[in-house]
C-alpha angles and dihedrals in degrees: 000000000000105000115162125213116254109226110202122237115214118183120236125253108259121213088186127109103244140170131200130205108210131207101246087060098268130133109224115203113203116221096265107055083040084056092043099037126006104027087097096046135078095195152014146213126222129227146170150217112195092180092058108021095240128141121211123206104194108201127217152131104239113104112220139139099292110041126098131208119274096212119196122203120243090259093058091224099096139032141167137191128223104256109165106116090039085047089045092040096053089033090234111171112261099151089112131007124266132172128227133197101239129197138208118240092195088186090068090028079239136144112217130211129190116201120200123244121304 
């Protein structure tokens, strides 16, 4: 018989902002950009830059139209926001999840994302 040993692969522990888009339409938030960023906030507002393939996610705590949930997991590390008709209407990829460094832009309160090319 020729088995081979399985050698797992952990990932490492990521001191990074990030944000994933993932593939039910949700945009999922890691622990450090919720502690960074979003920790003080209860919505957001979407945004985007055709030009340079960027999406902005403009924090606040005034409910309106056009703001979404931010929801925090029990454990109040993570949290994600339901993305799917911002994601449809700008035709960004969701197909599979993929994760993005993300950065403040503390003049606008907003959090930026540049996606890679379509």
């Amino acid at each position: 018989m020729s088995f081979e040993e399985f050698t797992l692969k952990r990932r490492p522990v990521r001191d990074t902002p990030m944000i994933s888009i993932l593939k039910q339409g949700t945009i999922g938030i890691n622990s450090v950009a919720y502690d960074q960023y979003f920790r003080k906030y209860k919505y957001v507002i979407f945004l985007f830059d055709r030009q340079n393939n960027k999406i902005g996610i403009k924090l606040t705590n005034d409910a309106g139209s056009n703001t979404y949930n931010i929801r925090v997991s029990r454990g109040g590390r993570l949290a994600n926001i339901s993305a799917l008709a911002f994601l449809k209407y700008y035709e960004i990829p969701h197909v599979e999840s993929k994760a993005y460094t993300c950065d403040l832009n503390a003049k606008e309160n907003m959090v930026e994302v540049t996606l890679s090319n379509k």
